[in-house]
C-alpha positions in Angstrom: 92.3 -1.4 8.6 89.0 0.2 7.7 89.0 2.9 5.7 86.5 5.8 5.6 85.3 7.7 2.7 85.3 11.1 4.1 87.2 13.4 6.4 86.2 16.8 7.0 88.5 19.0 8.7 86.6 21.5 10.9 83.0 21.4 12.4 81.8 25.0 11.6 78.9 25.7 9.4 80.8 24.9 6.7 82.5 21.4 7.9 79.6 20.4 9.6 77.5 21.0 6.3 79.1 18.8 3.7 79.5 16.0 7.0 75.7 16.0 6.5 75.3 15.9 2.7 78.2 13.3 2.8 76.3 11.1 5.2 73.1 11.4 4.1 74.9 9.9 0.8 75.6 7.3 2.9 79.4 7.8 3.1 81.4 6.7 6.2 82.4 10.5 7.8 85.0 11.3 10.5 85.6 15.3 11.3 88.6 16.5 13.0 87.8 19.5 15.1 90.4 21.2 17.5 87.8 22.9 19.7 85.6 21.2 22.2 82.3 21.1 20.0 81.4 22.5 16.9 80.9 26.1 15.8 82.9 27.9 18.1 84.6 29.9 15.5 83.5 32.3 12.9 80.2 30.0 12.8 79.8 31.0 16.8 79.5 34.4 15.8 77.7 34.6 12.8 75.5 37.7 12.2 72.5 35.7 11.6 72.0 36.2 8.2 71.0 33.0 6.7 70.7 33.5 3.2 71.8 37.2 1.2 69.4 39.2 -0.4 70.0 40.0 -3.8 69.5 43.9 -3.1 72.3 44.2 -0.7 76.0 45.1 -2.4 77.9 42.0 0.3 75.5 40.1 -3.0 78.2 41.5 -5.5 82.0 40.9 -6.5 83.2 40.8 -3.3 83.0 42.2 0.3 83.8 45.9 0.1 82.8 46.3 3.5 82.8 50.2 4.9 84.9 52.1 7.4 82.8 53.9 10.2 80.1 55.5 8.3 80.3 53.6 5.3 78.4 55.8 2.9 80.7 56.5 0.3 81.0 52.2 -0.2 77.6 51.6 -0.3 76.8 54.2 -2.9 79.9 53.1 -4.7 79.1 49.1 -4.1 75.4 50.3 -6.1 77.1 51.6 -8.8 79.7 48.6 -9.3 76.9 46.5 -9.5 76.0 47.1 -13.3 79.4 46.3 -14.2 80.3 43.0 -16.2 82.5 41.5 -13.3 79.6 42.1 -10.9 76.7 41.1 -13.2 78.5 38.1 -13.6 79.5 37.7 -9.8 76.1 38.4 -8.8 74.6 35.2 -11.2 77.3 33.2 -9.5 76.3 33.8 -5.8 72.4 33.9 -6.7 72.8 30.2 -8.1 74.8 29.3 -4.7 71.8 31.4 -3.1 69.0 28.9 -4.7 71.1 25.8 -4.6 71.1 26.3 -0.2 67.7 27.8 0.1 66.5 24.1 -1.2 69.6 22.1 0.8 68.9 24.3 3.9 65.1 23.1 3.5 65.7 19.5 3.2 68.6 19.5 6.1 66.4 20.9 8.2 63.1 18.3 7.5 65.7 15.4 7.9 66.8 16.8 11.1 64.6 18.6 12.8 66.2 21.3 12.7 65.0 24.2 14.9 67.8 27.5 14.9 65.8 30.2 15.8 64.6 31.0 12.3 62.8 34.2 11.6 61.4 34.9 8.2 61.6 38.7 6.5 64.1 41.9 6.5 64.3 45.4 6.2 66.3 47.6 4.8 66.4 50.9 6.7 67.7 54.2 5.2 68.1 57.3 7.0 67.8 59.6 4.2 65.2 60.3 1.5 67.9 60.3 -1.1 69.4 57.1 -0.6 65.6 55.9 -0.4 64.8 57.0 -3.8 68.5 55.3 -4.8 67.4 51.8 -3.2 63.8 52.1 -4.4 64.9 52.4 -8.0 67.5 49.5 -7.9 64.6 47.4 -6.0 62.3 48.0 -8.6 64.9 46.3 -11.1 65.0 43.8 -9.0 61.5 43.2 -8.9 61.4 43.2 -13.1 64.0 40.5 -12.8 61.4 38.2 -10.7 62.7 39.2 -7.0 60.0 40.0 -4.9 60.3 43.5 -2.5 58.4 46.2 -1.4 59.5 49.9 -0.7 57.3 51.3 2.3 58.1 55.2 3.6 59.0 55.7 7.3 55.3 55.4 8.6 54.7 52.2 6.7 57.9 50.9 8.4 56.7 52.1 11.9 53.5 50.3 11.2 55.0 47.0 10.0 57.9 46.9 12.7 57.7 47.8 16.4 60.7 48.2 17.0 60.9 51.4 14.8 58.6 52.9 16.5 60.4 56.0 18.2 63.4 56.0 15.3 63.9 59.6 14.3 66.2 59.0 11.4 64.4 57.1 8.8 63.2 57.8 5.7 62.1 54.4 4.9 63.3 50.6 3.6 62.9 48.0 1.7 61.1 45.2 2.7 62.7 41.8 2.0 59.5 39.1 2.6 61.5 35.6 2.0 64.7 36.7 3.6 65.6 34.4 6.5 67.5 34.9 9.8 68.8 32.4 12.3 70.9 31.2 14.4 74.4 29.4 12.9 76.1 27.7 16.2 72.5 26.2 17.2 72.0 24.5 13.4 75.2 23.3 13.3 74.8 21.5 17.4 71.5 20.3 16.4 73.1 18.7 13.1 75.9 17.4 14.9 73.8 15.7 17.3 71.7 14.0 14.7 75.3 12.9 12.5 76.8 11.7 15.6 73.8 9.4 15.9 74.0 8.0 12.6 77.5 7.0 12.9 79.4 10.3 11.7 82.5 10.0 13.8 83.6 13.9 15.6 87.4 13.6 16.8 86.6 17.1 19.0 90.0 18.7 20.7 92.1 17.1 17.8 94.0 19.3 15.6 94.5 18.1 11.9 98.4 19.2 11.4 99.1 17.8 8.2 97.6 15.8 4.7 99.2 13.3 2.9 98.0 12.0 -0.4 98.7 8.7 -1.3 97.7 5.9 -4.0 94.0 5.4 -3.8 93.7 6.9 0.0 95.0 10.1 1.9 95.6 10.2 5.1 95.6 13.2 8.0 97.7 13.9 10.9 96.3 15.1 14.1 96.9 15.8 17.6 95.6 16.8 20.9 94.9 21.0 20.6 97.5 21.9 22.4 95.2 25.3 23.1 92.4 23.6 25.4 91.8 26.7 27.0 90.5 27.8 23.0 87.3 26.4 22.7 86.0 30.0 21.5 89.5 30.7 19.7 88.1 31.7 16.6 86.0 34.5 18.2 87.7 37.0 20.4 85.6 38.1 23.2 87.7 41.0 24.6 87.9 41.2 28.7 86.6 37.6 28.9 89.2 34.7 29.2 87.5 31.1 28.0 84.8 30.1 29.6 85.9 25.9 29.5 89.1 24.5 31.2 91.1 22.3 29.4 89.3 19.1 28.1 90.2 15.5 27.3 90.6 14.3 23.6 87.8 12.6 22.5 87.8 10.5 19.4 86.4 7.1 17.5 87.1 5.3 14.0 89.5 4.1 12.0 93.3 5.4 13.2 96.7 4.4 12.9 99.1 5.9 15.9 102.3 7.8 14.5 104.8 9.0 17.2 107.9 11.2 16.9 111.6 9.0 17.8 110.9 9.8 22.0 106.9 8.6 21.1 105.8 11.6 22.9 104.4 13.8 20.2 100.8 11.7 20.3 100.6 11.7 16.2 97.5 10.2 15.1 97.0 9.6 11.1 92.9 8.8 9.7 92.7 7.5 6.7 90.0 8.4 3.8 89.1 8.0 0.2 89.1 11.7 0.5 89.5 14.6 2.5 87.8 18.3 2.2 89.2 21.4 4.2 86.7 23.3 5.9 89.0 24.9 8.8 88.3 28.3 8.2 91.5 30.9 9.3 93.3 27.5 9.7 93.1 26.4 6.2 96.4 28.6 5.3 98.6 26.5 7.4 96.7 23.3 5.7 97.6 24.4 2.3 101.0 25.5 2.9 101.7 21.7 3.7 100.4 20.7 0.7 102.3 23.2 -1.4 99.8 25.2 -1.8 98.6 29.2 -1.4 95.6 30.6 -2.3 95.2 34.7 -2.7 92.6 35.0 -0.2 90.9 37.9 1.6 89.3 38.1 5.2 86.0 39.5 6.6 86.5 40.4 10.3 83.1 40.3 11.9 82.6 42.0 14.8 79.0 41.8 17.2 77.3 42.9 20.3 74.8 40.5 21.6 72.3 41.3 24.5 69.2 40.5 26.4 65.7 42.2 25.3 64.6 44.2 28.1 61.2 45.5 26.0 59.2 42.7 24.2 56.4 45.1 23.0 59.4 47.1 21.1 61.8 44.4 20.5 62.3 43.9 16.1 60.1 40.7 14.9 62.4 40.6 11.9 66.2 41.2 10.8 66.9 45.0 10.6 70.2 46.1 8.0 70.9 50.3 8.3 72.2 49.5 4.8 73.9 53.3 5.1 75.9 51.9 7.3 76.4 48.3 6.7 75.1 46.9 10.1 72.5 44.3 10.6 70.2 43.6 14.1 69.4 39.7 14.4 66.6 38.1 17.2 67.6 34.9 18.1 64.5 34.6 21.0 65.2 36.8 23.6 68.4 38.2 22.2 69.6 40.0 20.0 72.9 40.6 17.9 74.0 43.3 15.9 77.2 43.1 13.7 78.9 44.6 11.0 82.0 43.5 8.8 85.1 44.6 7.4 87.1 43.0 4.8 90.8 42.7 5.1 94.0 41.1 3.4 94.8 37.5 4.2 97.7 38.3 6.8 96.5 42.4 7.7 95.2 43.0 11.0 92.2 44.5 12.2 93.6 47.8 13.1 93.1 49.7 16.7 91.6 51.9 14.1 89.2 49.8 12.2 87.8 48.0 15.6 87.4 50.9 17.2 85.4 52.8 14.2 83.3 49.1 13.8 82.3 49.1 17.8 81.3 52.9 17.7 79.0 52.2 14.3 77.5 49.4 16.2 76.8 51.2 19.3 74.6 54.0 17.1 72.9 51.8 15.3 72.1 50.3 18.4 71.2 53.4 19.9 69.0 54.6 16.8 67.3 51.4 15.9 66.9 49.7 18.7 66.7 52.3 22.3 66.0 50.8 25.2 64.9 47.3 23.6 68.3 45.4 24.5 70.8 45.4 27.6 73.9 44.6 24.9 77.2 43.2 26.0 80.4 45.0 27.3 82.4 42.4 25.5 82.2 42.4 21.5 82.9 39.5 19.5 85.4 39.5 16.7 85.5 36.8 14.2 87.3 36.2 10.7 85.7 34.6 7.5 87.9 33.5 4.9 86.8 33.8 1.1 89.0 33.9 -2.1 90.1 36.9 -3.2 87.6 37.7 -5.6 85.4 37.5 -2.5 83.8 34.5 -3.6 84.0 31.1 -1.6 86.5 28.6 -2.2 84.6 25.1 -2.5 86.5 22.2 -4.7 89.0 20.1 -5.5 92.8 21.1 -4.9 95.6 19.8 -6.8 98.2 17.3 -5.2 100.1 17.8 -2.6 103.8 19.6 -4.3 102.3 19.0 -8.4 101.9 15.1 -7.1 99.2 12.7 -8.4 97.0 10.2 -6.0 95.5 8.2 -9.2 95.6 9.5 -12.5 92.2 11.6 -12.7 91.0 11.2 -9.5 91.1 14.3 -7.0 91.2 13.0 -3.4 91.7 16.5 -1.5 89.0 19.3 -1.1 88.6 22.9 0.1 85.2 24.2 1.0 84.9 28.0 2.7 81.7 29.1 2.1 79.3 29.8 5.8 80.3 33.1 5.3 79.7 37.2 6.2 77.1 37.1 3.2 74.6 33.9 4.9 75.5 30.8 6.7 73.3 29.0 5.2 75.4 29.5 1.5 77.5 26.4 3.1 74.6 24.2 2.5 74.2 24.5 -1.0 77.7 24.7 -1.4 78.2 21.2 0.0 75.4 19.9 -2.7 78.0 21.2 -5.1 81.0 19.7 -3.6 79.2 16.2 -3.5 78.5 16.4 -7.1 82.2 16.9 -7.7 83.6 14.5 -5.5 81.5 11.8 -7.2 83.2 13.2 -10.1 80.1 14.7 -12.2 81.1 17.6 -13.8 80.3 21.3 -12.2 78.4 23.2 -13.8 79.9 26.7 -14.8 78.5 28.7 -11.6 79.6 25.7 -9.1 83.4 26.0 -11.5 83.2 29.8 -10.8 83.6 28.6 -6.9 86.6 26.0 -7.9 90.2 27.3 -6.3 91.2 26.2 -9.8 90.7 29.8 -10.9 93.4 31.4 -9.0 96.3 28.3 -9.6 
């Protein structure tokens, strides 16, 4: 039976990325995804933010992400960020953040990729204190080589439409080369182009459990026993799913494994090797490997609505980085989301989501008045990152301390299109292809390695 060289486990931004760098390697790919097409998890509803900017604290140690208000963590996120473990946190993620800004680039000249992109931020601040704050950290920023500008609340008005009639502002800073776009559409469009090179997407199959074995593993699936769940990863409260139940579909190499009555529908692929991309599902993953990682998780939660004003509507990202919320244009659209991180296994409390849609409803109603017609329904979404509040990308040990072959790793975790840019998956894939081809990492890509918390 043929055997591939790859399977991916989940299409989001993530999955869907190192499909593309494995491919364009010219590996044979197969990805298991339980929804009906890709991206309909935390991907679906993504911010927007492509790539971070170095200024803004979700750049540090980890995502301390605010209550409603969020002053006191943003003053105290600046502060932390002189500190050794953020200094060295900070070199970490900027060397993930270069790696993708060049992967990004080529992935999207290979396939035509068109998501929506729009170049530049701001950086909005409401009070002339917390200017003067941000205005002295940018200007260490710009000693260190990155480029941004400080402009007062008429130079805003002047460079952004859409700030036009804002009372509170003192001013922001300007972000030239950051980069804003939409994550579901980048990862369709690559899917399309994979799926016509031969890249093999077994869509409303569930991957239930990995088994490494001498010089292959294999991986269980089945039919997604949720059909209705094609947007399971995001909760869109007072909406039920929008698809009905869908048939399995699914091509490659496959040998059929069935429970003693054969009515179970067990399907195993089999691989050189396997990389976990499956978001709040990788847990369950792991735990069949015997494995756990300490992990925590950034609930995401969004508005999105129609532009109703063109002539005020924002021609760039906006972030009230008092408050930790960020307004994205994808066309005609617009999004605006904030985050909160959480414990693997907490809850977003009544509390917390409550508190998260009220700060996005004023920032709508101070940034943007009257622009947008935003949704009744807001989305919630979880990203998964190690504790640290790094991502998790490379190899895992054996399943329960056992070997495939003797120095070879064969199973792979990658959890990087996160809260902090999307596009951070497609440098980390570069990274994970390096190490599957068994070149060594280099001490930023071994900072990433869930090697550090086993």
């Amino acid at each position: 039976m043929e055997q591939l060289d790859l399977i991916v486990i989940g299409a989001g931004i993530s999955g869907v990325a190192i499909a593309t760098a494995a491919a364009n390697a010219g590996w044979s790919v197969a990805v298991v995804e339980q929804h009906a097409t890709v991206a309909q998890g935390a991907s679906f509803a993504h911010g927007g933010l492509v790539l971070p900017a170095p200024f803004d604290p979700w750049f540090g140690p980890g995502p301390r992400m605010p209550e409603a208000g969020g002053l006191p963590w943003r003053r105290k996120a600046h502060q932390r960020q002189a500190d050794d473990a953020g200094l060295a946190a900070w070199q970490t993620l900027a060397a993930l953040s270069r790696a993708s800004r060049g992967a990004l680039t080529a992935a999207a000249t290979t396939h035509a990729l068109e998501f929506e992109a729009r170049d530049g931020g701001l950086y909005l601040f409401r009070t002339q204190a917390m200017l003067e704050r941000a205005g002295t950290l940018a200007a260490a920023l710009r000693e260190a080589g990155l480029p941004s500008r400080t402009l007062d609340a008429g130079a805003c008005r002047a460079t952004e439409p859409s700030l036009a009639h804002t009372e509170e502002l003192a001013g922001a800073v300007a972000f030239d080369d950051m980069l804003s776009g939409n994550c579901a559409l980048a990862a369709k469009q690559l899917k399309t182009s994979l799926a016509s090179r031969g890249v093999a997407f077994h869509t409303m199959r569930q991957a239930v459990a990995i088994h490494p074995e001498a010089g292959r593993v294999g991986v269980d699936t089945r039919a997604a026993t949720d059909a209705a769940g094609a947007f399971a990863g995001v909760h869109a409260i007072g909406f039920a799913s929008p698809l009905p139940a869908a048939t399995p579909s699914h091509t490659g190499p496959r040998d059929a494994r069935r429970d003693s009555n054969g009515s179970n529908g067990i399907e195993r692929l089999y691989a050189r090797r396997v990389v976990i991309a499956a978001g709040t599902g990788t847990t369950t993953l792991l735990a069949g490997l015997g494995l756990s990682l300490p992990t925590v998780h950034v609930a995401t939660r969004s508005l999105t609505g129609t532009i109703l004003r063109e002539e005020n509507a924002p021609r760039r990202m906006l972030v009230d980085a008092e408050r930790g919320v960020g307004i994205v244009r994808f066309e005609q659209r617009l999004r605006v989301g904030a985050a909160l991180a959480r414990r693997g296994g907490e809850t977003l409390s009544v509390r917390q989501a409550e508190g998260l849609a009220e700060l996005l409803h004023d920032c709508a109603e101070h940034r943007v008045a009257g622009v947008v017609r935003l949704s009744a329904a807001p989305s919630v979404c979880e990203h998964v990152l190690g504790a640290d509040g790094q991502a998790l990308v490379g190899p895992l040990p054996t399943a329960r301390g056992r070997r495939t072959d003797a120095g070879e790793d064969r199973v792979f975790i990658m959890l990087a299109g996160n809260h902090r840019g999307w596009g951070l998956a497609f440098g980390a894939a570069q990274w994970l292809m390096h190490q599957m081809r068994g070149e060594a990492p280099d001490e930023q890509a071994r900072a990433m390695q869930p090697g550090r918390f086993l």
